[in-house]
DSSP file (Angstrom, degrees, kcal/mol; ACC not computed):
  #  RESIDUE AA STRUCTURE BP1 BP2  ACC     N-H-->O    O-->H-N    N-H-->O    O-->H-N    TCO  KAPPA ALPHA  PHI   PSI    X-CA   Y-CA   Z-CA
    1    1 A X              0   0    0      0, 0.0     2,-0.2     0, 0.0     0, 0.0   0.000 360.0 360.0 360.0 150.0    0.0    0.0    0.0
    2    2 A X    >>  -     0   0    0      1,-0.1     3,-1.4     4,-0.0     4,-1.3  -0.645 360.0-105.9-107.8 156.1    1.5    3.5   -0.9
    3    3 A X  H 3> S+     0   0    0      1,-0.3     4,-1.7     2,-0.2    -1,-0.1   0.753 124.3  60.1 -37.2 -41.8    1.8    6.6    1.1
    4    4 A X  H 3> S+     0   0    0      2,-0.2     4,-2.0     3,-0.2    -1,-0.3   0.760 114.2  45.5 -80.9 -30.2   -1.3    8.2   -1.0
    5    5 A X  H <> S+     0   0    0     -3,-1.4     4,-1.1     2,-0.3     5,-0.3   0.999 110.8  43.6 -58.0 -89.8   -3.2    4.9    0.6
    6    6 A X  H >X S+     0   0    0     -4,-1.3     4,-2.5     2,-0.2     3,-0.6   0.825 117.4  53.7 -38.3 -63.1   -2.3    4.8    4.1
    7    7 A X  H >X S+     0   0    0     -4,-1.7     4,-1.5     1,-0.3     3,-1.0   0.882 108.5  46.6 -71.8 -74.8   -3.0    8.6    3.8
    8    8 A X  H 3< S+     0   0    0     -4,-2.0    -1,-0.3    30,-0.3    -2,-0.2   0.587 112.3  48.6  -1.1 -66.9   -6.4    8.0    2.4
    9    9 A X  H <X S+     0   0    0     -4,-1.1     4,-3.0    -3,-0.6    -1,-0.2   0.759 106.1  71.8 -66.7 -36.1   -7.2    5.3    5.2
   10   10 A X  H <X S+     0   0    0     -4,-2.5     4,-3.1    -3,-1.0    -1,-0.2   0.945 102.6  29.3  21.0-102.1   -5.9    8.0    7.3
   11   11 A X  H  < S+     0   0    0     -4,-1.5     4,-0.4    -5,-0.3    -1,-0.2   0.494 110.9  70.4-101.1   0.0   -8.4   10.3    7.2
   12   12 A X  H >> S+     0   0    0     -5,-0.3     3,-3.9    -4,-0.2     4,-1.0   0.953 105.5  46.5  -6.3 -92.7  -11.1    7.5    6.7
   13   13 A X  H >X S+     0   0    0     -4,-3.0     3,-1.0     1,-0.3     4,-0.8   0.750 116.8  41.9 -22.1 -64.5  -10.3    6.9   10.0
   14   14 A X  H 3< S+     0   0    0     -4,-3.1     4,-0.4     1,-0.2    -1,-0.3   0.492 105.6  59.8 -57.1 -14.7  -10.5   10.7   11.0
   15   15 A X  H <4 S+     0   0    0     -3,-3.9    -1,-0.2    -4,-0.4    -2,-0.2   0.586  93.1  74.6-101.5 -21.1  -13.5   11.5    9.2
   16   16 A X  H << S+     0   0    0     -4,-1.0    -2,-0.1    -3,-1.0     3,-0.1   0.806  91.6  50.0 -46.9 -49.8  -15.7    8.7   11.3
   17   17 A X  S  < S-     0   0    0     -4,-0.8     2,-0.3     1,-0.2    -1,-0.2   0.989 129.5 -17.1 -73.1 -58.0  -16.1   10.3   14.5
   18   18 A X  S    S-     0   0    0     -4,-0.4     2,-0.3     0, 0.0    -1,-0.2  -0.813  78.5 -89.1-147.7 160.3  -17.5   14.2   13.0
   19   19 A X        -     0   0    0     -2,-0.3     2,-0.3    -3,-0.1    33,-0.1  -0.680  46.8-160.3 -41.8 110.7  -17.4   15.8    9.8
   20   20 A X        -     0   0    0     -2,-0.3    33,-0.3     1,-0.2    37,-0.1  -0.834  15.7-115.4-135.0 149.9  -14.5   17.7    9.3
   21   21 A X     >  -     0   0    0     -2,-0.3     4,-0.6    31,-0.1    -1,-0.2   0.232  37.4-110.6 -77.6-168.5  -13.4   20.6    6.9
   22   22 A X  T  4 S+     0   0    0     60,-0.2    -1,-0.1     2,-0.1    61,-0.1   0.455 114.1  55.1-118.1  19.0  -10.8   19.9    4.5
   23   23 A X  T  > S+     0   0    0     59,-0.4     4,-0.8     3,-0.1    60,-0.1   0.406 102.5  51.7 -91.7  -0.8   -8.4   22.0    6.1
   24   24 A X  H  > S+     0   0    0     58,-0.2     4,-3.4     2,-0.2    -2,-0.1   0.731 119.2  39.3-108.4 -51.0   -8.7   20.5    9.3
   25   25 A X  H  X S+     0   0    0     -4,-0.6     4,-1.5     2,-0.2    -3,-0.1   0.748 115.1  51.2 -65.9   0.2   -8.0   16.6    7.5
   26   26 A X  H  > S+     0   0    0      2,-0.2     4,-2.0     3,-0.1     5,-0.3   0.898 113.4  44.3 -96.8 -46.2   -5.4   18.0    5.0
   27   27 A X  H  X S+     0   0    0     -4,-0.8     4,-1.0     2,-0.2     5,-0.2   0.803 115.3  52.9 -81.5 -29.4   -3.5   19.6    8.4
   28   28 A X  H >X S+     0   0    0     -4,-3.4     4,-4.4     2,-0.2     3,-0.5   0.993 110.1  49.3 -38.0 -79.3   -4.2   15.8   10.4
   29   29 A X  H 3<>S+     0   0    0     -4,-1.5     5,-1.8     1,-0.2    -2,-0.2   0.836 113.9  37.5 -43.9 -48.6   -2.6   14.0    7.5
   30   30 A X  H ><5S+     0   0    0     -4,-2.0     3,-1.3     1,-0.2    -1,-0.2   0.838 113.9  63.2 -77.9 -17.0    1.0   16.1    7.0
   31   31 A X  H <<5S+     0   0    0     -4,-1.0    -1,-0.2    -3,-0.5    -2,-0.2   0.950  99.3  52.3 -80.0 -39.0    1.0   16.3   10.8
   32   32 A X  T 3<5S-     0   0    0     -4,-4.4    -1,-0.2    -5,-0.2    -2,-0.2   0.558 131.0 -91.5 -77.8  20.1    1.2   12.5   11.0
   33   33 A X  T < 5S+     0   0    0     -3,-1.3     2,-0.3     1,-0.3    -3,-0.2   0.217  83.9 135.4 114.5 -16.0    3.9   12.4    9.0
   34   34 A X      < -     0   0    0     -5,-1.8    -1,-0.3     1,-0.1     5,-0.1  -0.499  59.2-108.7 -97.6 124.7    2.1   11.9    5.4
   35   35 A X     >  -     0   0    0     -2,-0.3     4,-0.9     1,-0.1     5,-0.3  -0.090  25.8-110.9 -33.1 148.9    3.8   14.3    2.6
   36   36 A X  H  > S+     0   0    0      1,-0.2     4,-1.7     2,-0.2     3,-0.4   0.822 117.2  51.4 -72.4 -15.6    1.9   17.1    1.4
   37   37 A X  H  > S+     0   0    0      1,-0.2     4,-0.7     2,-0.2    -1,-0.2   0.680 109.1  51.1 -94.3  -9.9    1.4   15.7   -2.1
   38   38 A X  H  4 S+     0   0    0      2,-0.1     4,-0.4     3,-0.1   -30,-0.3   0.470 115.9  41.7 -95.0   0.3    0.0   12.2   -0.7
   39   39 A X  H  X S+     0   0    0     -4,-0.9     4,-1.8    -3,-0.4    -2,-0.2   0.718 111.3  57.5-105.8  -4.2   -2.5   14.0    1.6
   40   40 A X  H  X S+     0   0    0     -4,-1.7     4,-2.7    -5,-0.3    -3,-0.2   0.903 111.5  39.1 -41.7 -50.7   -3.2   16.2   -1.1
   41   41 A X  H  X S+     0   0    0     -4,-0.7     4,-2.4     2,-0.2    -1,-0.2   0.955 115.1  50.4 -78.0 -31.7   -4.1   13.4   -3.3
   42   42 A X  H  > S+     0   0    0     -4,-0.4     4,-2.9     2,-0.2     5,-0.4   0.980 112.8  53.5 -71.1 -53.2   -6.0   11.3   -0.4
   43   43 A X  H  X S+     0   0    0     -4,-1.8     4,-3.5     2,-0.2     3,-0.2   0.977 109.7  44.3 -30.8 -69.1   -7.8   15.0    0.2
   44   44 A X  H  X S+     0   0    0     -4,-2.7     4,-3.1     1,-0.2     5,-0.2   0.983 114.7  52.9 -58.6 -48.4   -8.9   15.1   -3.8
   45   45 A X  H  X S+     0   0    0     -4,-2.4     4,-2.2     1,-0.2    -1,-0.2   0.858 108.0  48.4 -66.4 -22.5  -10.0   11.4   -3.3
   46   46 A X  H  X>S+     0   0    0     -4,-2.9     5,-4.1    -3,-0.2     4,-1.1   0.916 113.0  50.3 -68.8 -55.0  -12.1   12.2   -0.4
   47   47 A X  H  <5S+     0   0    0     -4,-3.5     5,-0.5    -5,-0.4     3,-0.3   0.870 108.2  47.0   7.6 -93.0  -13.6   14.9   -2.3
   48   48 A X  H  <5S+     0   0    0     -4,-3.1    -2,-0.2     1,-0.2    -1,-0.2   0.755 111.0  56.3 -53.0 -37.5  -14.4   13.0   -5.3
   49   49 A X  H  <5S-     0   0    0     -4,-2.2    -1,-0.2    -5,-0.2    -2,-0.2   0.646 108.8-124.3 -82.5 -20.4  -15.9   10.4   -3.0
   50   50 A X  T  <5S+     0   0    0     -4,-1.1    -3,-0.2    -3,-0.3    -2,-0.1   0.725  80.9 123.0 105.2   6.9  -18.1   12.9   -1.5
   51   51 A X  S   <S+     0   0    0     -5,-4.1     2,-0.4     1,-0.1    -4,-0.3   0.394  80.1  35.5-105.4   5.5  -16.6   12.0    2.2
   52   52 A X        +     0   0    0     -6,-0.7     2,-0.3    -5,-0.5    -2,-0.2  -0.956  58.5 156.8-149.6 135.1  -15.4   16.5    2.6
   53   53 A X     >  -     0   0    0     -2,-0.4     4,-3.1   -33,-0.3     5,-0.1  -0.818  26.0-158.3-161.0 113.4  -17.3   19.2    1.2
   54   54 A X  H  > S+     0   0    0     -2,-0.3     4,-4.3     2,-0.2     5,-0.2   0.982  88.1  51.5 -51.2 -56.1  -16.7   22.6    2.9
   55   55 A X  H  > S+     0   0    0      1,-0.3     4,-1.3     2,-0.2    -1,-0.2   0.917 113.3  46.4 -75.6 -30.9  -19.9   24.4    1.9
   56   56 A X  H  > S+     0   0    0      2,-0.2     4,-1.7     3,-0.1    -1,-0.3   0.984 114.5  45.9 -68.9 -60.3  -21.8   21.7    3.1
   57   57 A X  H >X S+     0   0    0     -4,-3.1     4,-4.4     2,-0.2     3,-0.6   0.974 115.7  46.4 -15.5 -79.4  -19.7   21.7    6.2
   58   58 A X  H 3X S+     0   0    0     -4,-4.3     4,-3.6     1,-0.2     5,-0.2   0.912 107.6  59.3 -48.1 -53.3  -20.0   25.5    6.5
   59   59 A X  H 3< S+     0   0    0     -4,-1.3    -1,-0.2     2,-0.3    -2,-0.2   0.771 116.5  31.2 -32.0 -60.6  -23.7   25.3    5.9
   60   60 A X  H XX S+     0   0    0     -4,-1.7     4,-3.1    -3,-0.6     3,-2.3   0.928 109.1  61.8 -78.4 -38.9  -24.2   23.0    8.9
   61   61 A X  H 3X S+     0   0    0     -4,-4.4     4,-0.9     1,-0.3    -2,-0.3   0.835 108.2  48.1 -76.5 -22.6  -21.6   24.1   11.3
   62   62 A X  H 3< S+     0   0    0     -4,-3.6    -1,-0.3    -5,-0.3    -2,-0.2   0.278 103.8  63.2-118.7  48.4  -23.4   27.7   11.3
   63   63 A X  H <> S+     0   0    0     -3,-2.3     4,-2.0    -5,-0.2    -2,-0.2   0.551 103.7  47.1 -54.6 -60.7  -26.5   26.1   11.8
   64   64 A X  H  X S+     0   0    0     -4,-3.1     4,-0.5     1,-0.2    -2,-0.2   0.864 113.9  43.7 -89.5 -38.5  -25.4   24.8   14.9
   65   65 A X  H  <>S+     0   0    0     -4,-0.9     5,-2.9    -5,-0.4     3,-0.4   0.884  99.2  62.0 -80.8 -19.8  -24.1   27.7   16.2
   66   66 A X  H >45S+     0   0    0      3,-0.2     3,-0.6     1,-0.2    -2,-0.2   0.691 107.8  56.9 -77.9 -28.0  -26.6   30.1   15.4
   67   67 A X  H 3<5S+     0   0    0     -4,-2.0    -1,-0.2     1,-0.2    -2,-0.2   0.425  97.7  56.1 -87.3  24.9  -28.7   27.7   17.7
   68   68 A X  T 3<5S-     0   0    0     -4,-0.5    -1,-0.2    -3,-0.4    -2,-0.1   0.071 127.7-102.9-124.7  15.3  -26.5   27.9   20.5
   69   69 A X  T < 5 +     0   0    0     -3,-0.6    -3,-0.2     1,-0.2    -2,-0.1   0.670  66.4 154.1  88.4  18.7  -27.0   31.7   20.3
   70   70 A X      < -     0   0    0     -5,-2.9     2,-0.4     1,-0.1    -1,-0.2  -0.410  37.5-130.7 -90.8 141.9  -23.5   32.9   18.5
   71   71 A X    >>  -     0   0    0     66,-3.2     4,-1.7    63,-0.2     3,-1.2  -0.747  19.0 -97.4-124.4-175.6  -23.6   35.5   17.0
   72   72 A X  H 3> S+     0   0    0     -2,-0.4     4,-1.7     1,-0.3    67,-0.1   0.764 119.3  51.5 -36.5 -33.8  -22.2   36.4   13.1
   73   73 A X  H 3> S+     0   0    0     65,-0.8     4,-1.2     1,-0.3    -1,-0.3   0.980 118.8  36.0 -90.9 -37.1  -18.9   37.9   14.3
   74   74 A X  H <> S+     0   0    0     -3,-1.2     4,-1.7    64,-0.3    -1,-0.3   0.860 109.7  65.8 -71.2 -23.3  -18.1   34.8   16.4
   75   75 A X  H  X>S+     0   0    0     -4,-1.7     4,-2.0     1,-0.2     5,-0.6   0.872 111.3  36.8 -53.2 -48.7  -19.7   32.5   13.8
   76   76 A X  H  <5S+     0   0    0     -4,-1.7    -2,-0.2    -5,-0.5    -1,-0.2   0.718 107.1  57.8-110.3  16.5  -17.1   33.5   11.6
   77   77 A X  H  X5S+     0   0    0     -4,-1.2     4,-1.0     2,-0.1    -1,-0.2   0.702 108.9  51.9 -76.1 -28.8  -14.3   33.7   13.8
   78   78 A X  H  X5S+     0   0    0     -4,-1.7     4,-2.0    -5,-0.2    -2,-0.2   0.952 110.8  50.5 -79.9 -58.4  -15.2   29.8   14.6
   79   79 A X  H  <>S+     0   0    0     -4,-2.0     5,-1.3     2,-0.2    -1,-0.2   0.868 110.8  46.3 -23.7 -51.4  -15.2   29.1   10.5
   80   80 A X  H >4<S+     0   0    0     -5,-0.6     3,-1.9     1,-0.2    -1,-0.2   0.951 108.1  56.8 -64.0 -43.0  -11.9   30.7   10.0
   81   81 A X  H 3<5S+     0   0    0     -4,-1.0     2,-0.5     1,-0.3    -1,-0.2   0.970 103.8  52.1 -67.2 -38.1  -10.7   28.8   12.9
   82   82 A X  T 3<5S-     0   0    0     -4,-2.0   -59,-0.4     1,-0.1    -1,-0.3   0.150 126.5-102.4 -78.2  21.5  -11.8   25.4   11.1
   83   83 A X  T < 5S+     0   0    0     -3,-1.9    -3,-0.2    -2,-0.5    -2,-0.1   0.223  72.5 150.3  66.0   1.6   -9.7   26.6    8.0
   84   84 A X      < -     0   0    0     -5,-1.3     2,-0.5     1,-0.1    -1,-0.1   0.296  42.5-120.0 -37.9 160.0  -12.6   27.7    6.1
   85   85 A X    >>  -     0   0    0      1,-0.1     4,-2.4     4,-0.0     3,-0.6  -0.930  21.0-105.2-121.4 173.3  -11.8   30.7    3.6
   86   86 A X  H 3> S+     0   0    0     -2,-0.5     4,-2.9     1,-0.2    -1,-0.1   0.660 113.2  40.7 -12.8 -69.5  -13.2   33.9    3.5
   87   87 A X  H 3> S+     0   0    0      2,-0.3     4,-1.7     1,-0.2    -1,-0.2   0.656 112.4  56.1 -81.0 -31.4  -15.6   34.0    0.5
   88   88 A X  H X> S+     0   0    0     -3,-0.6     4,-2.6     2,-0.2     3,-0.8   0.987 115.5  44.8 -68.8 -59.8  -16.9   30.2    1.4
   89   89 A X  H >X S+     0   0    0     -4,-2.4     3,-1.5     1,-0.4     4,-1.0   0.817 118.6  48.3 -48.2 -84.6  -17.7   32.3    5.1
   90   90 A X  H >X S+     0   0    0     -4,-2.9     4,-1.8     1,-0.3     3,-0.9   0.438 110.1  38.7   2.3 -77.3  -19.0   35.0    3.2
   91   91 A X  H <X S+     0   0    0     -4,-1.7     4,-4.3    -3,-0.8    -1,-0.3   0.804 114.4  58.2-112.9 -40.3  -21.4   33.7    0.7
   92   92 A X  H <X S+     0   0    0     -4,-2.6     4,-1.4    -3,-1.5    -1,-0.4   0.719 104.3  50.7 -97.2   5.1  -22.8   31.1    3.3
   93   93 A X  H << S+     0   0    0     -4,-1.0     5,-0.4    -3,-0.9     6,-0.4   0.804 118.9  43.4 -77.6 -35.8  -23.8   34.1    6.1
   94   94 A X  H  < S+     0   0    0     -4,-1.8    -2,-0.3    -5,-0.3    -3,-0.2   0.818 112.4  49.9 -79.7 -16.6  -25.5   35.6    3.1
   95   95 A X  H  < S+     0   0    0     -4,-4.3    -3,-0.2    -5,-0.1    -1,-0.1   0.965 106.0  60.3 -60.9 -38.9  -26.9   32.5    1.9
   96   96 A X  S >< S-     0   0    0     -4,-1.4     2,-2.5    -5,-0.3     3,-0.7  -0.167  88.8-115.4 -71.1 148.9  -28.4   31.5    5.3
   97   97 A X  T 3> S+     0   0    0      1,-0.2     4,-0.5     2,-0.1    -1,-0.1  -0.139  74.8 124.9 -88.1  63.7  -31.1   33.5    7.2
   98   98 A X  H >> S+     0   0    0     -2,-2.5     4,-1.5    -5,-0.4     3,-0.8   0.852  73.3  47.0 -88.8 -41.0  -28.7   34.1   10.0
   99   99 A X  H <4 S+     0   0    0     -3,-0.7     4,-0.2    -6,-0.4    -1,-0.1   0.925 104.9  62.2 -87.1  -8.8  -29.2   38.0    9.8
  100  100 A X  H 34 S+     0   0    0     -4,-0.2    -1,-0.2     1,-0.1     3,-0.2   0.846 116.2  29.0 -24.8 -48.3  -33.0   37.5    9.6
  101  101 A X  H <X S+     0   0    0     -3,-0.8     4,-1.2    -4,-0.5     3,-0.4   0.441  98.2 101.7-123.6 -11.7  -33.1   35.8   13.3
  102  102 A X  T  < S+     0   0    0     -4,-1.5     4,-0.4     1,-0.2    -1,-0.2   0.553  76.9  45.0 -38.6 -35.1  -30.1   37.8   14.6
  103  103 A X  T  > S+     0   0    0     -4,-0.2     4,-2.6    -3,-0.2    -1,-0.2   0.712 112.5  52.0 -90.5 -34.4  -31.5   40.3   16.6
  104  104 A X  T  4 S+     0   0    0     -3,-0.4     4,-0.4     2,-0.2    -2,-0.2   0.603 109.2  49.9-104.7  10.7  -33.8   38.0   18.3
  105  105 A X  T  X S+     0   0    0     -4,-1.2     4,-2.9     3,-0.2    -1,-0.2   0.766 109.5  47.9 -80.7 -32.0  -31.3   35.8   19.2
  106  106 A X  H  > S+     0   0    0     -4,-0.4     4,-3.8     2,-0.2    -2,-0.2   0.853 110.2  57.8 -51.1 -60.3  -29.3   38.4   20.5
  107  107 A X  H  X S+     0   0    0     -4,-2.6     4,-2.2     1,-0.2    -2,-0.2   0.945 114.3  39.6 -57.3 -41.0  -32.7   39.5   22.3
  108  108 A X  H  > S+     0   0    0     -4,-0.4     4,-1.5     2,-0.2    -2,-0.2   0.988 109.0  50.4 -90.8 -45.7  -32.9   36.3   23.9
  109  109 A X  H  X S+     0   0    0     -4,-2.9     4,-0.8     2,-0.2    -2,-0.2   0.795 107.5  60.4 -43.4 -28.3  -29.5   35.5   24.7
  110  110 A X  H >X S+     0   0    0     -4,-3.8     3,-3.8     2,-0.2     4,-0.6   0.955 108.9  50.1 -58.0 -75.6  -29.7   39.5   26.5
  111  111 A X  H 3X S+     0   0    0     -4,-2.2     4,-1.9     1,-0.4    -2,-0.2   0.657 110.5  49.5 -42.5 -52.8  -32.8   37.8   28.8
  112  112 A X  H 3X S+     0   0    0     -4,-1.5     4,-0.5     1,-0.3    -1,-0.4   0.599 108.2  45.4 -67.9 -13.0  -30.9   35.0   29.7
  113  113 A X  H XX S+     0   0    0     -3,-3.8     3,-1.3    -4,-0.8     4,-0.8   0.914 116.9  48.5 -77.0 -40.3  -27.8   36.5   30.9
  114  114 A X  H 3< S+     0   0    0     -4,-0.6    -2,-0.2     1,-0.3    -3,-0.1   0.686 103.3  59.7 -87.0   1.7  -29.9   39.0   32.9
  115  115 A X  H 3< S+     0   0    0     -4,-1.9    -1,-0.3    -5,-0.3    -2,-0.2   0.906 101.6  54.7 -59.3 -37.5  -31.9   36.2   34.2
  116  116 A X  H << S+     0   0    0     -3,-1.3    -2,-0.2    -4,-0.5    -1,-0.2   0.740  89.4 110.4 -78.6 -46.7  -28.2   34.9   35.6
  117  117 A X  S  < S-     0   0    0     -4,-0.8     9,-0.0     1,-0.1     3,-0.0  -0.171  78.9-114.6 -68.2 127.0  -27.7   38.6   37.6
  118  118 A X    >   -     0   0    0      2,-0.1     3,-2.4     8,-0.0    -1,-0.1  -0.092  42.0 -95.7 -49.9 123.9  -27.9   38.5   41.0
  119  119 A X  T 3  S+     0   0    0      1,-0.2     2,-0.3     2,-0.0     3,-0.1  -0.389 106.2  15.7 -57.5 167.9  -31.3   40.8   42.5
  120  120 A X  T 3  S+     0   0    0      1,-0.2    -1,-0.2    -3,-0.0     3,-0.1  -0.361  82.4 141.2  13.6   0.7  -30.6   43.7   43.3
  121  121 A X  S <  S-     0   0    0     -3,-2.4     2,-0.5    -2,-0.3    -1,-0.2   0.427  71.1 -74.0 -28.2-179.6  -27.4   44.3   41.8
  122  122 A X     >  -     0   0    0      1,-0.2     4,-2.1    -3,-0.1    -1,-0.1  -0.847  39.3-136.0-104.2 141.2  -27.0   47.8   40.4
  123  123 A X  H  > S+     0   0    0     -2,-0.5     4,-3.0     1,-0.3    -1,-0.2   0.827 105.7  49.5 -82.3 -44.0  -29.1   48.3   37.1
  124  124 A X  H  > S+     0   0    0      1,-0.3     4,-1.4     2,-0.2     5,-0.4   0.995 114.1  43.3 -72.2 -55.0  -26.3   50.0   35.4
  125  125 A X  H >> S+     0   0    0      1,-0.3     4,-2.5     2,-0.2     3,-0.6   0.917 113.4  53.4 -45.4 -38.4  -23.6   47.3   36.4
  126  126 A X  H 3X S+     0   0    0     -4,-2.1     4,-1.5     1,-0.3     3,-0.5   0.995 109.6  50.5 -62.6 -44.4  -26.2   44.5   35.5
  127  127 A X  H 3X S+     0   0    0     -4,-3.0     4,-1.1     1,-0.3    -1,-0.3   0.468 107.4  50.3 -62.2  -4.8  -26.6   46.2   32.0
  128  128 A X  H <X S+     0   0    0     -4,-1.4     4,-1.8    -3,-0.6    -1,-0.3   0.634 109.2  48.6-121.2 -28.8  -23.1   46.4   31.4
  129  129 A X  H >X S+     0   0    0     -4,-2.5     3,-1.5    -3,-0.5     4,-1.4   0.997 110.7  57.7 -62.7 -64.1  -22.6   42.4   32.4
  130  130 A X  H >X S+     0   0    0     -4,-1.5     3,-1.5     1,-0.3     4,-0.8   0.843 110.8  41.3 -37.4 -93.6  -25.8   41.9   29.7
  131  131 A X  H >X S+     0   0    0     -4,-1.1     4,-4.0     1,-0.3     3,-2.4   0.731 112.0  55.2 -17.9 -47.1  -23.7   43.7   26.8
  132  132 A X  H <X S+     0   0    0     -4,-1.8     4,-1.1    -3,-1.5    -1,-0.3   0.961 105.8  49.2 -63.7 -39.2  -20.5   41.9   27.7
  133  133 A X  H <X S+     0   0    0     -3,-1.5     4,-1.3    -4,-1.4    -1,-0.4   0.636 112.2  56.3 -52.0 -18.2  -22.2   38.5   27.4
  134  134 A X  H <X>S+     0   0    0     -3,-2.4     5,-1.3    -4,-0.8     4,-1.2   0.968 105.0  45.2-100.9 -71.1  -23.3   40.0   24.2
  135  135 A X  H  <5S+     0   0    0     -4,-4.0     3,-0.4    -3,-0.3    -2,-0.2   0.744 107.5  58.6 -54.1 -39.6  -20.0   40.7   22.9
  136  136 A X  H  <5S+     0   0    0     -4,-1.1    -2,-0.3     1,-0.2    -1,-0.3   0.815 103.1  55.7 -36.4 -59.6  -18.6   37.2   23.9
  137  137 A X  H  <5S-     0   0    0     -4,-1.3   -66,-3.2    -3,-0.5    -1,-0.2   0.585 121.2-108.8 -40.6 -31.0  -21.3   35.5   21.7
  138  138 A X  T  <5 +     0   0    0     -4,-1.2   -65,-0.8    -3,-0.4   -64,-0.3   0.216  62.4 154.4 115.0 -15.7  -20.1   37.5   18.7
  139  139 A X      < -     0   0    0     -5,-1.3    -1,-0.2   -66,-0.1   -68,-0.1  -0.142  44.0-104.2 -52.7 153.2  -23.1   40.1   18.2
  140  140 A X     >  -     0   0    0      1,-0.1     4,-0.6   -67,-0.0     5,-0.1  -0.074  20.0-110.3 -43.4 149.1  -22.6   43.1   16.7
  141  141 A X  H  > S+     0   0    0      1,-0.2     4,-3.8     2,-0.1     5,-0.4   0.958 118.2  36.5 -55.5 -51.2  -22.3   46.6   18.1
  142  142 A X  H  > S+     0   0    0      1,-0.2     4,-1.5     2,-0.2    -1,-0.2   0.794 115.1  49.5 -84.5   2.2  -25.4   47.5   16.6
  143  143 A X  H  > S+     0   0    0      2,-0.2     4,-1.3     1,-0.1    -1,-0.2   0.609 106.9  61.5 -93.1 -19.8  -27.5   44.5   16.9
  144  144 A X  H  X S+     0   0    0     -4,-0.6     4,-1.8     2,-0.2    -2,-0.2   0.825 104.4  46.3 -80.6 -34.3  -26.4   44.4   20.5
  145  145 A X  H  X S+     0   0    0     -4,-3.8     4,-3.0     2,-0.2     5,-0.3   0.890 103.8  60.1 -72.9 -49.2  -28.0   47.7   21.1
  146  146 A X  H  X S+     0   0    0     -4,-1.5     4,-2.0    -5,-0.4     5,-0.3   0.997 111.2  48.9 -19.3 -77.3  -30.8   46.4   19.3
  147  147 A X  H  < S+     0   0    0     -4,-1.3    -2,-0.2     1,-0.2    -1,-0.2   0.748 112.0  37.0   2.6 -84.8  -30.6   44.0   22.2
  148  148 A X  H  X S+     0   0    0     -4,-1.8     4,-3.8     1,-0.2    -1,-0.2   0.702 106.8  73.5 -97.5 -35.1  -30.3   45.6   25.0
  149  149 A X  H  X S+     0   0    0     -4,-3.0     4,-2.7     1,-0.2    -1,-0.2   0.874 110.4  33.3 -30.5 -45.7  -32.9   48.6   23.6
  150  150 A X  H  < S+     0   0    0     -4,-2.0    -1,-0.2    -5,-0.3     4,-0.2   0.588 109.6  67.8-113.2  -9.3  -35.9   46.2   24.0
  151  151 A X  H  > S+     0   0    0     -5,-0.3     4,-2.2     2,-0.1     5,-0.3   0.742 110.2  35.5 -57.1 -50.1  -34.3   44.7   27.0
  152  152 A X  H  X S+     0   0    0     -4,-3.8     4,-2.7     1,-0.2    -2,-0.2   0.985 113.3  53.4 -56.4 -48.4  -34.8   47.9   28.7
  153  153 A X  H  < S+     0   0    0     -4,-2.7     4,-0.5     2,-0.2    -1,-0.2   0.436 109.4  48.7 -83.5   3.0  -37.8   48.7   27.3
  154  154 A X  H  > S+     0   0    0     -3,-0.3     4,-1.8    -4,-0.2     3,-0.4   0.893 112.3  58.2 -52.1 -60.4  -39.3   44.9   28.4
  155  155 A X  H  X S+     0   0    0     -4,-2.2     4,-1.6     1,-0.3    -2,-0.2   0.793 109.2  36.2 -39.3 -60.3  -37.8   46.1   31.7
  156  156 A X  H  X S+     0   0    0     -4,-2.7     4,-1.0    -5,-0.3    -1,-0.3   0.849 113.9  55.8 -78.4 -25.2  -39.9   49.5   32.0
  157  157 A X  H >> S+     0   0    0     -4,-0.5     3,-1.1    -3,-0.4     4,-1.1   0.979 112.6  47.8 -61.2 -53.4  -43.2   47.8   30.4
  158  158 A X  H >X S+     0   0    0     -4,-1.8     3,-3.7     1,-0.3     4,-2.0   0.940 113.1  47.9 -74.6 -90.2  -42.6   45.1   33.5
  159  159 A X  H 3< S+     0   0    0     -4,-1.6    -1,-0.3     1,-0.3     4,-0.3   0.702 109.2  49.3  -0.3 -52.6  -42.2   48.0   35.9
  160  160 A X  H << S+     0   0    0     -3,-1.1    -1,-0.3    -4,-1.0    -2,-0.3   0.745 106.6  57.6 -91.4  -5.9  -45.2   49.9   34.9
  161  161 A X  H << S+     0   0    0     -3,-3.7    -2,-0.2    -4,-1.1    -1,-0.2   0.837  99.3  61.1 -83.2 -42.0  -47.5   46.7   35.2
  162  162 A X     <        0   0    0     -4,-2.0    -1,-0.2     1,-0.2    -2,-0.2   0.470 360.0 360.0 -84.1  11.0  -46.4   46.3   38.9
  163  163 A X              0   0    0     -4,-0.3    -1,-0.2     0, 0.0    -2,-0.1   0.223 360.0 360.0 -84.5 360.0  -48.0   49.8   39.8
């Protein structure tokens, strides 16, 4: 069996457990020793065979992160990290309806953080934990304001209901 074989079975192997980019199996193979032009070619066969496909990849993997509340600028910090390029990142946050649902994921990830804040803590301090959680999740400046806009203004409807 030839290096481009063992490299192949390889990433067989590696590809079993999760679904994996093809930067993340091309960087497996040379790291275990395998040349770059025999995991290059086990890479093309994997391909061909239908066992790596990036946009399909991307497609799901920010799927699953847009339900775990991230938002776009950590979505596509987490892509990049998974060797993804640019334009693939690109074209599949404008394909997807991630900036549709963006705001109200953001809106709901604000509740839950301030659900988390201790009573009576001080409003301004609470709001300013809200945001950071915000920013840690990857929203946007202005989608985070969004946010935190209609957090407040829950906040004062709630308020004026208990008079």
């Amino acid at each position: 069996m030839g290096e481009e074989d063992r490299a192949y079975e390889k990433a067989l192997k590696y590809l079993e457990k999760r679904e994996r980019t093809e930067r993340e199996v091309y960087d497996k193979l040379t790291g275990a020793g395998f040349s770059e032009k025999a995991s290059a070619q086990a890479l093309e066969r994997l391909r061909d065979a239908g066992y790596v496909n990036d946009q399909s990849y991307a497609s799901r993997y920010m799927e699953a992160l847009a339900k775990k509340g991230r938002g776009r600028l950590r979505i596509t910090a987490e892509m990049r990290r998974k060797g993804l390029n640019s334009e693939m990142i690109r074209n599949t946050l404008e394909d997807e309806a991630l900036a549709s649902d963006e705001t109200e994921r953001a809106k709901e990830a604000a509740r839950r953080a301030l659900a988390t804040i201790p009573e009576g803590m001080d409003e301004r301090k609470a709001m300013a934990k809200v945001n950071r959680r915000l920013v840690t999740l990857g929203y946007t400046y202005s989608t985070i304001g969004e946010a935190m806009n209609s957090l407040r203004s829950s906040e004062e409807d709630e308020e004026i209901e208990e008079e």
